[in-house]
N, C-alpha and C positions, 0 to 999 in steps of 0.2 A: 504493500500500500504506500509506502515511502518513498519508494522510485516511481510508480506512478505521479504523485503530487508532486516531485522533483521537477517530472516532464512537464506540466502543466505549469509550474512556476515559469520554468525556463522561457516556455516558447510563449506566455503573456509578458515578459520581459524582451523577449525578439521582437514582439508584435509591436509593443512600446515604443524601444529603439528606431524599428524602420517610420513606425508615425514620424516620431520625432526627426529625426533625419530629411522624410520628405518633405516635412513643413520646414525648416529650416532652407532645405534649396528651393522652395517654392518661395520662400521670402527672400533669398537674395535675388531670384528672377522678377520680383515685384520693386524691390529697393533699386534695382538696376535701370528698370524702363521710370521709374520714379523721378534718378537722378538726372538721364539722359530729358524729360519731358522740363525737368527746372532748368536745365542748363540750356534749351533753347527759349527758354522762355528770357530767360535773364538775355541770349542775345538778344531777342526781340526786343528786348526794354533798350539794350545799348544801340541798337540802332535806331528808336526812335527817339531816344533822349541826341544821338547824334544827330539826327536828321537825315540818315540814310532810310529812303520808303525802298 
């Protein structure tokens, strides 16, 4: 009965792991398209503060 429950501990801690893991690269793939959308925004401000349309 105690290596049964072993196996169950184990692969609910795998399970956990890979959650955590994809959420993790799913959040750098968000923080990415995040940074790239501020950083054209911030051009758009420098060139309308320069006056390039």
């Amino acid at each position: 009965m105690q290596r049964w429950s072993r196996h169950i501990v184990l692969g609910c801690i795998s399970i956990f792991a890979l959650t955590l893991m994809s959420a993790a690269l799913t959040g750098c793939n968000t923080v990415e398209g995040v940074g790239k959308d501020v950083k054209a925004a911030g051009g758009a401000l420098e060139d309308a503060a320069d006056g390039d349309d």
